[in-house]
N, C-alpha and C positions, 0 to 999 in steps of 0.2 A: 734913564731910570728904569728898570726892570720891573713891570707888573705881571703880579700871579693871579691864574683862573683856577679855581675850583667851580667844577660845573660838569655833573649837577650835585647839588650836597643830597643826600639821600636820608632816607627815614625821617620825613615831612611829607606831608599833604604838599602835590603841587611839584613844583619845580623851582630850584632855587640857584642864582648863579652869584658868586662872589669873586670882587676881584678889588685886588689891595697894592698899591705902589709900594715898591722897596726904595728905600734911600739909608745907605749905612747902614744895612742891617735890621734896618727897623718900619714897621709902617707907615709909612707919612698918609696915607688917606687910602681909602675903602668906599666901597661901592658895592653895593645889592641889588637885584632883579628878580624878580619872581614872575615867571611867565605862564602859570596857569592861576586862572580865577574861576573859584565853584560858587562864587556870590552866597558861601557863608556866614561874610561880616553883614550883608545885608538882612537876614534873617535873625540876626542879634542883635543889631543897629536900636539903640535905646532900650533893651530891656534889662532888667535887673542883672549884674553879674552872678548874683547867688541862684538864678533860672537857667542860665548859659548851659550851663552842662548836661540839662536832659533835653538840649535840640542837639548839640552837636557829640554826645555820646551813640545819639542814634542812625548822624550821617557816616 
């Protein structure tokens, strides 16, 4: 079974690797990585959605 790497996906924060098995033509399963962490979610971790975006507007 043939799998494909896109890596790295670009225009994201971070680094992004995707890779997807082929069978017949079509996807049978998928897998993502993301190997950089700026510990953003931790700085939003419980707070309002509707406040989110004047923390990370300004990182």
């Amino acid at each position: 079974m043939p799998k494909i790497a896109i890596d790295p996906i670009t225009r994201i924060e971070g680094h992004l690797r995707i890779e997807a098995q082929v069978e017949g033509g079509k996807i049978k399963d998928a897998w993502s990585a993301g190997t950089m962490w700026r510990g953003i979610e931790l700085i939003v971790r419980n707070r309002d959605p509707r406040e989110v975006w004047a923390f990370l507007s300004r990182i």
